[in-house]
ROGU-69863 format. One record per residue: x, y, z of N, C-alpha, C, O in turn; residue in one letter. Coordinates in steps of 0.1 Angstrom, whole numbers, padded with zeros to 4 digits, always signed. Example, Ala and Ser with C-alpha at 12.3 -4.5 7.8 and 13.67 -1.06 7.14 Angstrom:
+0132-0057+0078+0123-0045+0078+0132-0033+0078+0142-0033+0085A +0128-0022+0071+0137-0011+0071+0129+0000+0079+0134+0011+0080S 
# end
This chain:
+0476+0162+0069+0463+0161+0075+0452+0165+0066+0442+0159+0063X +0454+0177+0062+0443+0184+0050+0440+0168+0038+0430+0162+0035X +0452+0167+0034+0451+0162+0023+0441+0147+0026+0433+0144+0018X +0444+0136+0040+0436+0130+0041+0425+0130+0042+0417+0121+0041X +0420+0145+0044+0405+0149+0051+0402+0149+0036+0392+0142+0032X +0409+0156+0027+0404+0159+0008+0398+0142+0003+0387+0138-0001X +0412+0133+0007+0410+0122+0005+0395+0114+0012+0385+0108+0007X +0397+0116+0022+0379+0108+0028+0370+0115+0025+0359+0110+0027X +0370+0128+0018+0354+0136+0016+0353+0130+0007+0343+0123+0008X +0363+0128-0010+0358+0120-0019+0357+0103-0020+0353+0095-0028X +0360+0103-0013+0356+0088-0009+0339+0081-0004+0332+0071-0005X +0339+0095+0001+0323+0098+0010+0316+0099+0000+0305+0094+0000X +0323+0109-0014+0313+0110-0022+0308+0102-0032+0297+0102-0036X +0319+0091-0037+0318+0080-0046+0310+0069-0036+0304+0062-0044X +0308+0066-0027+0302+0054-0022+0300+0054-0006+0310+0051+0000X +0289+0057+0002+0291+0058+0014+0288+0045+0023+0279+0041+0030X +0300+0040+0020+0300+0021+0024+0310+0013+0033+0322+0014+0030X +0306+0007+0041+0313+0004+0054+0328-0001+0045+0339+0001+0051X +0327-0004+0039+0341-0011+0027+0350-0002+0022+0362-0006+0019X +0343+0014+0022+0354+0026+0019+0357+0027+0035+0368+0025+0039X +0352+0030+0040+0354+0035+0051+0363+0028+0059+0370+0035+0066X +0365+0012+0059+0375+0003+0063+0387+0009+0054+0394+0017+0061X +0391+0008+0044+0399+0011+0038+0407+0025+0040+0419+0028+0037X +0397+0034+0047+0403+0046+0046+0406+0044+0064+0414+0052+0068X +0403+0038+0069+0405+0030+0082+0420+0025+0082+0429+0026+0091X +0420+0017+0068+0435+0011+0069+0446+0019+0067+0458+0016+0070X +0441+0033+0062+0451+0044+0059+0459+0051+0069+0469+0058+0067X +0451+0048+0083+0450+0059+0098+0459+0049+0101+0469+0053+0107X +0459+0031+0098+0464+0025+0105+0481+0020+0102+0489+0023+0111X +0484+0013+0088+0496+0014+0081+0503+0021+0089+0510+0013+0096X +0505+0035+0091+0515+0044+0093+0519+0039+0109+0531+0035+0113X +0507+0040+0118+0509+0036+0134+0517+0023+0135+0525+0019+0143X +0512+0015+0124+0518-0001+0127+0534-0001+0125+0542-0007+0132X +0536+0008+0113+0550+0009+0113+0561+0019+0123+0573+0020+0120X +0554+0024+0134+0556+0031+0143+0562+0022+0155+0570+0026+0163X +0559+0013+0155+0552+0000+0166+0568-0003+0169+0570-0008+0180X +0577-0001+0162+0591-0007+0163+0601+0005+0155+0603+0005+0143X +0604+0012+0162+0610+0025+0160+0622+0019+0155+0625+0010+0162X +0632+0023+0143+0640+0025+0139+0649+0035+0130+0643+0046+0128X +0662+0034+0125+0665+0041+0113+0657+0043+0100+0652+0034+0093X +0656+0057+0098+0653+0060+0081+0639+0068+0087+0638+0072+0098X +0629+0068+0077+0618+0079+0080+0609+0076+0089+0613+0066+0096X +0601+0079+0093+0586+0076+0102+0581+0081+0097+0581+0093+0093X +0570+0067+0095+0558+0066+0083+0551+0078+0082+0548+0085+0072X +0550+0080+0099+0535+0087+0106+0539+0103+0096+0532+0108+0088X +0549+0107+0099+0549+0122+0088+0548+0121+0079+0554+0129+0072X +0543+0111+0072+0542+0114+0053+0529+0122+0057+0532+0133+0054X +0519+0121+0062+0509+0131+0062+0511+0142+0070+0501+0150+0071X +0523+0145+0076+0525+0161+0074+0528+0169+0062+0533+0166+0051X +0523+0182+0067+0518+0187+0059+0534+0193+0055+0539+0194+0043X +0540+0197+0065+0559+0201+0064+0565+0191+0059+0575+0196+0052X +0564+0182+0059+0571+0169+0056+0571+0168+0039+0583+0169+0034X +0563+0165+0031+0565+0163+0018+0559+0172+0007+0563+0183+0010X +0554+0173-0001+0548+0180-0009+0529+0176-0008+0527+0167+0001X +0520+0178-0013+0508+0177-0015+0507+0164-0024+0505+0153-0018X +0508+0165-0036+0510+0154-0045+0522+0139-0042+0523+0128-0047X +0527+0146-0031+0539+0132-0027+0526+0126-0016+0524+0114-0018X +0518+0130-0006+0512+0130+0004+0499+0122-0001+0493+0113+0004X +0494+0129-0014+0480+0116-0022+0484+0107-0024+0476+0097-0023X +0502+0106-0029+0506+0091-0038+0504+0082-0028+0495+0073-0029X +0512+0084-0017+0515+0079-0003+0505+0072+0000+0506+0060+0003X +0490+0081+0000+0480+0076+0007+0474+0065-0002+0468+0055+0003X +0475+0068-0017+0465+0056-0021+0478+0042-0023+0476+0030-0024X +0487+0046-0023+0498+0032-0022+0494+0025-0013+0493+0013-0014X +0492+0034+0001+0489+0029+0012+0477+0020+0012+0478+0012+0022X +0465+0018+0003+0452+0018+0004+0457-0002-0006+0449-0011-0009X +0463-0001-0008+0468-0018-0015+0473-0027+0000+0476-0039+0000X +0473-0021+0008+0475-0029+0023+0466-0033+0027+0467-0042+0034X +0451-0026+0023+0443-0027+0030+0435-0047+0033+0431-0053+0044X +0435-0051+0020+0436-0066+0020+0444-0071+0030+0438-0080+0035X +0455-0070+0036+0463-0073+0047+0464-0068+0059+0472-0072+0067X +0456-0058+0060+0449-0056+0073+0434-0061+0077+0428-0061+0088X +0429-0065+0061+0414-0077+0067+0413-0088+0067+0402-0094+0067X +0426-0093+0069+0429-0107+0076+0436-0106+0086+0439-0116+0094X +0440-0097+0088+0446-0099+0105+0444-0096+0113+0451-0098+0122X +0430-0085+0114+0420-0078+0124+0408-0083+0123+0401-0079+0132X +0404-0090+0115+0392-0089+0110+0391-0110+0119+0400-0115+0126X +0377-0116+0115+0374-0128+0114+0371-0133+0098+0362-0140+0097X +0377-0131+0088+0378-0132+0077+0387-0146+0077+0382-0156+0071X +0399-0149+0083+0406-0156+0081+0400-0169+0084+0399-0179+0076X +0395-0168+0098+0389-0182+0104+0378-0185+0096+0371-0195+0098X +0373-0174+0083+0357-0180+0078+0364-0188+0065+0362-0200+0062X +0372-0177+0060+0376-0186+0048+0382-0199+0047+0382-0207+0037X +0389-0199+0060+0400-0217+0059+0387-0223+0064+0390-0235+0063X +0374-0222+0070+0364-0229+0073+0355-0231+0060+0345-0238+0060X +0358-0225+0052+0348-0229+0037+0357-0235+0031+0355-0247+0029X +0367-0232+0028+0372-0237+0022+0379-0254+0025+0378-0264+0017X +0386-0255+0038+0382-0270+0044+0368-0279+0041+0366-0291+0039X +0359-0267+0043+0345-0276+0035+0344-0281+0023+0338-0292+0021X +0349-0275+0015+0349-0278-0001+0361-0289+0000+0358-0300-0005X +0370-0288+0004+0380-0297+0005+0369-0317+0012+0374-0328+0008X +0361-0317+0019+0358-0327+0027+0347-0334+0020+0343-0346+0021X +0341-0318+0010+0333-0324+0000+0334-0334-0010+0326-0342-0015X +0352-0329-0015+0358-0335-0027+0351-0326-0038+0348-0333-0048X +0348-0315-0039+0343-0314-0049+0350-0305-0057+0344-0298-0065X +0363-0304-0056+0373-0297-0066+0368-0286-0068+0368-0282-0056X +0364-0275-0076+0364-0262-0076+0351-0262-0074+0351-0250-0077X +0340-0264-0072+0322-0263-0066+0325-0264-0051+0328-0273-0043X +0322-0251-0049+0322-0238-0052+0328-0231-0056+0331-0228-0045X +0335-0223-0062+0348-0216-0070+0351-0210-0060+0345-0209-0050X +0367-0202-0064+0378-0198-0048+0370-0182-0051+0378-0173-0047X +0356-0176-0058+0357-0167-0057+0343-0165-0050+0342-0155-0043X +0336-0173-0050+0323-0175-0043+0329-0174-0027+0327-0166-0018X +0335-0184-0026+0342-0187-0012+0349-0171-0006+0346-0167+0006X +0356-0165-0015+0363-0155-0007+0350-0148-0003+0347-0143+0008X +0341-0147-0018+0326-0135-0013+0319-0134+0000+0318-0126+0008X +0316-0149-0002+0310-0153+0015+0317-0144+0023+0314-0134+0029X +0329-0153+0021+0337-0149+0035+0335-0139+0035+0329-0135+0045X +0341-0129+0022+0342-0112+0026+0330-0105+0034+0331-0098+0045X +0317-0108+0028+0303-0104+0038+0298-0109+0053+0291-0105+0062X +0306-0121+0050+0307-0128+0064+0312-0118+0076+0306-0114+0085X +0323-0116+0073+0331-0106+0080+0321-0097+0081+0311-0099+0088X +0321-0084+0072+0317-0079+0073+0303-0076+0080+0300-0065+0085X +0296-0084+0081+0279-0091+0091+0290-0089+0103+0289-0079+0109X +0301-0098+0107+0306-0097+0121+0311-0085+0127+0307-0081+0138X +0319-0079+0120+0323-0067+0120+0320-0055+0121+0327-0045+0124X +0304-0056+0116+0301-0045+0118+0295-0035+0129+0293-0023+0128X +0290-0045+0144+0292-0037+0159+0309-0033+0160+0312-0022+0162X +0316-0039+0158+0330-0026+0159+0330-0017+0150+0333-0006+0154X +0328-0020+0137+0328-0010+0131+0323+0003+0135+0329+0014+0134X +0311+0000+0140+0303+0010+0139+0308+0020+0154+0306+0032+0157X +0315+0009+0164+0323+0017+0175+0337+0028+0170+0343+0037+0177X +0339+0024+0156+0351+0026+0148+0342+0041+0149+0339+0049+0157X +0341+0039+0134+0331+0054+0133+0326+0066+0144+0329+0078+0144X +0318+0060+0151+0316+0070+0157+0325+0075+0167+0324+0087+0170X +0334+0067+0172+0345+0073+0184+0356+0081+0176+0364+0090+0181X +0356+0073+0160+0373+0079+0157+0369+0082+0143+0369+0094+0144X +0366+0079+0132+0363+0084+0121+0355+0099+0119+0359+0110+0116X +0344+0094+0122+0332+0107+0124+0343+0125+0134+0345+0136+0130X +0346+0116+0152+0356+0133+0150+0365+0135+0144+0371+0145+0148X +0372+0127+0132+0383+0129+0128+0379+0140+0115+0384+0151+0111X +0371+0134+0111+0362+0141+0098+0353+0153+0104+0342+0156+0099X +0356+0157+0110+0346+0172+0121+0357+0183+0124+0355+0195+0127X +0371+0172+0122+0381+0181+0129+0387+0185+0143+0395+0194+0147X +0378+0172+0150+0380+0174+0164+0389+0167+0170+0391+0170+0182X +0398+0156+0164+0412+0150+0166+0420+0150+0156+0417+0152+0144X +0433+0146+0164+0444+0146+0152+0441+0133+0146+0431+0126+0150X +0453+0129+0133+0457+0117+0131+0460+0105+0143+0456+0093+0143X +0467+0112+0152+0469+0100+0165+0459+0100+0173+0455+0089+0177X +0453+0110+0176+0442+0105+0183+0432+0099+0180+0424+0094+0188X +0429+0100+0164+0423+0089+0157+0422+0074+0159+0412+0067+0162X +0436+0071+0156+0444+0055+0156+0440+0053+0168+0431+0045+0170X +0444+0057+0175+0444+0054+0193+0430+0048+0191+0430+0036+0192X +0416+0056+0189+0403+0056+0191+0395+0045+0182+0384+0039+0185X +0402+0046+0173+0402+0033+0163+0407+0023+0166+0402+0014+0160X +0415+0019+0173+0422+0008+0175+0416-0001+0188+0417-0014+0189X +0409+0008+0196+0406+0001+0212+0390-0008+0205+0392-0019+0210X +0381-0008+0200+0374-0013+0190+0379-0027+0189+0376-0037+0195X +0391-0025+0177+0396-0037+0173+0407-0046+0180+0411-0057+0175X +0410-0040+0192+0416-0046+0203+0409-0053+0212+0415-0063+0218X +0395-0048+0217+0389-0057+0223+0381-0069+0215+0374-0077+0221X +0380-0070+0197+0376-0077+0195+0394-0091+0190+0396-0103+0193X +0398-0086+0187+0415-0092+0189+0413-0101+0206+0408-0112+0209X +0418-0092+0212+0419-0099+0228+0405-0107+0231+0405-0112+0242X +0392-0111+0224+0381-0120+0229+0386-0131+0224+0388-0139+0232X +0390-0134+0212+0393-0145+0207+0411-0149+0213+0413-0159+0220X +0418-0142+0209+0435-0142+0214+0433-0155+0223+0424-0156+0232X +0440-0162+0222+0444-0171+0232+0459-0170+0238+0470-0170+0232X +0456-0170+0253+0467-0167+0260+0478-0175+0257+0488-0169+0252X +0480-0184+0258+0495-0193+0248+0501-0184+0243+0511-0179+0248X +0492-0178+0227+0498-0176+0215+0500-0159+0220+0509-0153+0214X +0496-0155+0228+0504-0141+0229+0514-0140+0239+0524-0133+0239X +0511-0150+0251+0526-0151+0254+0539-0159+0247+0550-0160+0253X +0535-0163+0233+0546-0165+0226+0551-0157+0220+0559-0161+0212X +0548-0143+0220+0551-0135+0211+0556-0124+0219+0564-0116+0214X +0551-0123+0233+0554-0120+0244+0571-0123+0250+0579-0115+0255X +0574-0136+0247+0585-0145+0253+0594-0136+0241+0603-0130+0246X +0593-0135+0230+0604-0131+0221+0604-0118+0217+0613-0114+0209X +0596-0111+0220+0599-0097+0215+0605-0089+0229+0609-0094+0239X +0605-0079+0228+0620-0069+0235+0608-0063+0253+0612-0059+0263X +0588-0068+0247+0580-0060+0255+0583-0069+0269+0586-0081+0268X +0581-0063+0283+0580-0070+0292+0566-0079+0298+0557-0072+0302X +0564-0091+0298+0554-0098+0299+0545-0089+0308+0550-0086+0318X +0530-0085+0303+0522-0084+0312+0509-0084+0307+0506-0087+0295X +0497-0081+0321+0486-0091+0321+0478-0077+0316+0466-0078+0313X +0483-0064+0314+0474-0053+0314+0471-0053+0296+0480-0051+0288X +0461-0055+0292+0461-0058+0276+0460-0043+0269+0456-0042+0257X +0464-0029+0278+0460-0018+0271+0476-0016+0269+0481-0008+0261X +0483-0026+0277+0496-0026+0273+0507-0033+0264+0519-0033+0265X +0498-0039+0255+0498-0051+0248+0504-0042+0235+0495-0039+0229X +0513-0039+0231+0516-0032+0215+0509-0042+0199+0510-0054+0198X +0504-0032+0191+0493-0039+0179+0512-0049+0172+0510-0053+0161X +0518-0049+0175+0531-0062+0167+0532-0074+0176+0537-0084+0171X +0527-0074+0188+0527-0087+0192+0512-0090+0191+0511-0100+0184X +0503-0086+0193+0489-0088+0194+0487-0089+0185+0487-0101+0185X +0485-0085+0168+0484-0090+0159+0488-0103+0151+0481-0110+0143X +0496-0104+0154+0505-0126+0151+0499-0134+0158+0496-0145+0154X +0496-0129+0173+0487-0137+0178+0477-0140+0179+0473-0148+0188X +0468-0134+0170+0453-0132+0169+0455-0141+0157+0449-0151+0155X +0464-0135+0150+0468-0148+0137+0464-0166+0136+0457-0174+0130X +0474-0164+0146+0477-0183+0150+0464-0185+0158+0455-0193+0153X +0461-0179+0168+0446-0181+0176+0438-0186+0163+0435-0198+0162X +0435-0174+0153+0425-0180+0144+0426-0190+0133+0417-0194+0126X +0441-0193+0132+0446-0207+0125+0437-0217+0129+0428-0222+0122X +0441-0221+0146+0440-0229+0154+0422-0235+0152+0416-0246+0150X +0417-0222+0154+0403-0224+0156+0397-0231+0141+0391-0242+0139X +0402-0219+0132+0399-0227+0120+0400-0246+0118+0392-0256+0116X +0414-0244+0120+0414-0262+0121+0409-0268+0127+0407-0280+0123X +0405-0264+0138+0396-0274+0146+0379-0274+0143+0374-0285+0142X +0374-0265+0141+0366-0264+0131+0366-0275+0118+0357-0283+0116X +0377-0273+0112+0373-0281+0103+0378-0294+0101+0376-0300+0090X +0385-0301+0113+0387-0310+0117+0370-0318+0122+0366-0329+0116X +0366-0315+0127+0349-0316+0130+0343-0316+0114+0335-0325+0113X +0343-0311+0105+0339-0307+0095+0344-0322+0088+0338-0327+0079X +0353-0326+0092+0358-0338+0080+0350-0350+0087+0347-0360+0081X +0346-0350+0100+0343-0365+0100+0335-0375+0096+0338-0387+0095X +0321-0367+0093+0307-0369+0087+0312-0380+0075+0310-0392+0073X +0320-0366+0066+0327-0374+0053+0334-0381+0053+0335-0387+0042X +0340-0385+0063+0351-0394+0058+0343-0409+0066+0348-0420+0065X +0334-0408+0072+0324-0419+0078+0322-0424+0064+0323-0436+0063X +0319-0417+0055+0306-0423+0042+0318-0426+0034+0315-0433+0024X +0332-0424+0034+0340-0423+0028+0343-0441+0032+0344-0449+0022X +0344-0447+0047+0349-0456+0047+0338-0473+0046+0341-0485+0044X +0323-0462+0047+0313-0472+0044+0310-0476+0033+0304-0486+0030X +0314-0466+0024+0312-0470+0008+0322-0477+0004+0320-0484-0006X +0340-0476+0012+0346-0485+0004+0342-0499+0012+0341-0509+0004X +0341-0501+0021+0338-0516+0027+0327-0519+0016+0329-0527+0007X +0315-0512+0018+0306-0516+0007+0312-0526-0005+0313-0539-0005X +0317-0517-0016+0325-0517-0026+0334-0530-0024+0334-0538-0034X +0342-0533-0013+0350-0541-0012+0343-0553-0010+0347-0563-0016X +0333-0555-0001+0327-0566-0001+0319-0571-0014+0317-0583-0015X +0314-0561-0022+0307-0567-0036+0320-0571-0042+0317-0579-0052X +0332-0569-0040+0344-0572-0052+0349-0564-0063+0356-0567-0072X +0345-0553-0060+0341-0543-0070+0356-0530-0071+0355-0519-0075X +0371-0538-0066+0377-0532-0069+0385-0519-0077+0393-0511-0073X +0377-0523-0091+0384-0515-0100+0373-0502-0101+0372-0494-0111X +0363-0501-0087+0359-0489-0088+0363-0475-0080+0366-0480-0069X +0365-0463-0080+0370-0458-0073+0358-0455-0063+0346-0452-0066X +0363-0457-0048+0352-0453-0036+0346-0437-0040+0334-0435-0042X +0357-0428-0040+0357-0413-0044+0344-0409-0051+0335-0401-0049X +0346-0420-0063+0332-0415-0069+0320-0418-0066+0311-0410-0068X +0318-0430-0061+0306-0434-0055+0301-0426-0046+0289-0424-0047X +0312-0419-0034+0306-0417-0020+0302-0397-0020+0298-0388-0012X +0306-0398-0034+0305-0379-0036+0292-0376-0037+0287-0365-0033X +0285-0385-0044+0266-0381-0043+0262-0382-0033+0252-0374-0031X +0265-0387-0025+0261-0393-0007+0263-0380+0001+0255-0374+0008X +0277-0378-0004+0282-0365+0003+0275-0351+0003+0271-0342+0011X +0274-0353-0012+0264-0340-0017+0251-0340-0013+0244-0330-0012X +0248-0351-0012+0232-0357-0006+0228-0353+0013+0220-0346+0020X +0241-0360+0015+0239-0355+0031+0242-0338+0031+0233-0333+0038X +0248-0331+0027+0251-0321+0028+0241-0306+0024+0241-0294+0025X +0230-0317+0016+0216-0307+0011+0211-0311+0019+0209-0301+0026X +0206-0323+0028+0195-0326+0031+0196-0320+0047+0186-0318+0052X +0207-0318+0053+0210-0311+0057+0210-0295+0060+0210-0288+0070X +0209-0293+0049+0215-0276+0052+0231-0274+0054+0235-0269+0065X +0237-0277+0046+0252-0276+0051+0255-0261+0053+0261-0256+0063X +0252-0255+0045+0255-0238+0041+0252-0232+0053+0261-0226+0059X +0239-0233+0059+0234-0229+0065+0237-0228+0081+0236-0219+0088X +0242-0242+0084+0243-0249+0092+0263-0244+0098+0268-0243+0109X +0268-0244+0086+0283-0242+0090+0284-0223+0091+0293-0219+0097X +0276-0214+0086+0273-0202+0090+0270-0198+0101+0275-0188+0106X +0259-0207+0108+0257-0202+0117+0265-0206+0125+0269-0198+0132X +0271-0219+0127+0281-0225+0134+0289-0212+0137+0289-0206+0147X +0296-0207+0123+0310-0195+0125+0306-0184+0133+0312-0180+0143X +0295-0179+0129+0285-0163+0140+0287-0173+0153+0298-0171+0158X +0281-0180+0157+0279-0183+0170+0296-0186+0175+0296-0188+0187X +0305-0186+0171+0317-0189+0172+0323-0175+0178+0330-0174+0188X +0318-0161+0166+0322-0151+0172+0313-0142+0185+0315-0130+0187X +0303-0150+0192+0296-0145+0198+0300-0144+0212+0292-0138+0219X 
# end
């Protein structure tokens, strides 16, 4: 417990940014997730006792831990549904790497983060801030941290996809969502925001593929076979898509999506 409190003061002190603070977010969480389904061999949750390992075994632990954290901001987060929605865009544009896959993750990454940040900030103050005062444990942390990102999970969740996960796991089907465990609720917040994504960007392709089939008739009626449509109809594309506002236009689309 000391040693995470050592760990978040300097954390606080190199950068005081909703980005460390998620991360040291993912550290509280890791251990709980792997709690979720009790088995043989250790539990996670005592590497940060203080009886349990040594001091220096208890830092390794925690910053190993801090390489998950990328895989807990796609499956709590709306990251997922922004990125396969830019990137489906680039795909409809045809325009091969314009925008590059690192531009695209950026977005996304701030994207999120713009959405995320009213829970965040429910994060913080309910469970981070007394954690860092000394007024709860590690579990009573998680707990206080978690209901935040559970009610933003359960807005989007679609009922299908968690009673499929429901139907196969060991929990007994029910409607009370404080009784929902973060191993079925998480896969299905997953596929929810698959779903959305695609449809999304199913709407996203049809603009283009309109200009896609007017330019080859075009083309085909001049006789002009040995040209490729592709190239022709990508200025059009790029044309409709400034004069437009596409950027602008498919952002706010995603905000109003999580609203």
């Amino acid at each position: 417990m000391n040693q995470l409190r050592t760990l978040w003061s300097y954390i606080k002190s190199c950068q005081k940014t909703t980005l460390f603070q998620f991360i040291f977010l993912g550290v509280l969480l890791v251990p709980s997730l792997a709690v979720a389904q009790q088995g043989p061999g250790v539990n996670l949750q005592d590497i940060f006792d203080p009886e349990g390992f040594s001091t220096s075994i208890n830092l390794l632990i925690a910053m190993a831990l801090l390489t998950l954290a990328p895989f807990l901001l796609i499956s709590v987060t709306c990251f997922l549904r922004v990125v396969i929605v830019l990137s489906m865009t680039r795909q409809a544009l045809q325009t091969q790497q314009a925008p590059p896959n690192s531009v695209l993750v950026t977005l996304a990454l701030f994207t999120t983060i713009f959405v995320m940040t009213p829970t965040y900030h429910k994060v913080y103050e309910t469970a981070i801030l007394p954690y860092q005062d000394n007024q709860i444990t590690q579990t009573v942390a998680f707990d206080l941290a978690m209901k935040p990102l559970r009610e933003f999970m359960f807005k989007f969740v679609q009922e299908k996809d968690l009673g499929l996960f429901l139907e196969f796991s060991k929990v007994k089907h029910t409607s009370a969502k404080e009784d929902v465990p973060l191993h079925v609720l998480i896969p299905a917040f997953v596929i929810s925001e698959l779903k959305a994504a695609f449809q999304i960007g199913f709407l996203l392709f049809i603009p283009f593929i309109v200009i896609d089939l007017v330019i080859s008739n075009v083309l085909l009626s001049l006789g002009m076979f040995m040209l490729s449509p592709a190239m022709v109809s990508l200025p059009f594309k790029i044309l409709l898509f400034v004069l437009t506002d596409g950027w602008n236009l498919i952002i706010r689309g995603l905000l109003i999506s999580f609203q």
